[in-house]
N, C-alpha and C positions, 0 to 999 in steps of 0.2 A: 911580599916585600915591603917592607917599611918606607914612608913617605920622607923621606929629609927636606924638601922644600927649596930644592934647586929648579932651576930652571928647565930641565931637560924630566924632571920628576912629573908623570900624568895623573894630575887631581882628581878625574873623572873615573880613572881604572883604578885609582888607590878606594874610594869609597865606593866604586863598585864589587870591588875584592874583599873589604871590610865589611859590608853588609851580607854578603853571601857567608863569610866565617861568622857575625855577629848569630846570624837565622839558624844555623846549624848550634847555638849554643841554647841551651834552657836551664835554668836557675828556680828554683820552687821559690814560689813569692815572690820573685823579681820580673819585671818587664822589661818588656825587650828593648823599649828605649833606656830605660836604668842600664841595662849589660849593655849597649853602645856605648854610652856615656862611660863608662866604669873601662871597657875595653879600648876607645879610642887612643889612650897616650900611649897606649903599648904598640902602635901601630904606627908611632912617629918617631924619628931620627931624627939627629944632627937640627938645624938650622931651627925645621921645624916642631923637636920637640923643646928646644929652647923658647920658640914662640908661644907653645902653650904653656908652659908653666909659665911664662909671663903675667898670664889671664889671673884676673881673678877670680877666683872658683864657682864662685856664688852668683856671679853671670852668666855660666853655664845652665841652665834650668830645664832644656827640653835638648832635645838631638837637633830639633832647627835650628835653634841658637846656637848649638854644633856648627854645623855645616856651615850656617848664615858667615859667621865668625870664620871661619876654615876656608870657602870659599871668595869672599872678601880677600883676606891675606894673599891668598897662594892662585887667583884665577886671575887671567887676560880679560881685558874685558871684550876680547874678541868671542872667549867661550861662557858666556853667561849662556848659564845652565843652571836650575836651581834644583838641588837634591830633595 
């Protein structure tokens, strides 16, 4: 299920569910953080895929900075948790 970045949408179970589809994919020559990266916006709706293509692309650089950036945004600071 795609993330749209409302409030009642679960950060935690969306990139838990995105890394489990991420690991079942294999790409020759490509790393599994490149296919995160590559696959994450397909995994966003509404609000929050409006949020990332806000980004500037080239701030992107590792899947932490993923998350870091994703987390940040869309987390409580009740559920600091870090991917």
């Amino acid at each position: 299920m795609p993330f749209g970045g409302f409030h009642n949408d679960d950060l935690d179970k969306h990139i838990a569910s995105f890394l489990v589809i991420c690991d079942a994919q294999r790409i020759n020559g490509m790393s599994t953080e490149v296919i995160k990266l590559k696959l994450f916006p397909f995994s966003l709706k509404d609000k929050a895929k409006t949020w990332f293509n806000s980004l500037l692309k080239n701030i992107l650089v590792t899947w932490d900075d993923m998350t870091n950036k994703f987390h940040t945004k869309y987390s409580s600071p009740a559920k600091s948790i870090k991917f």
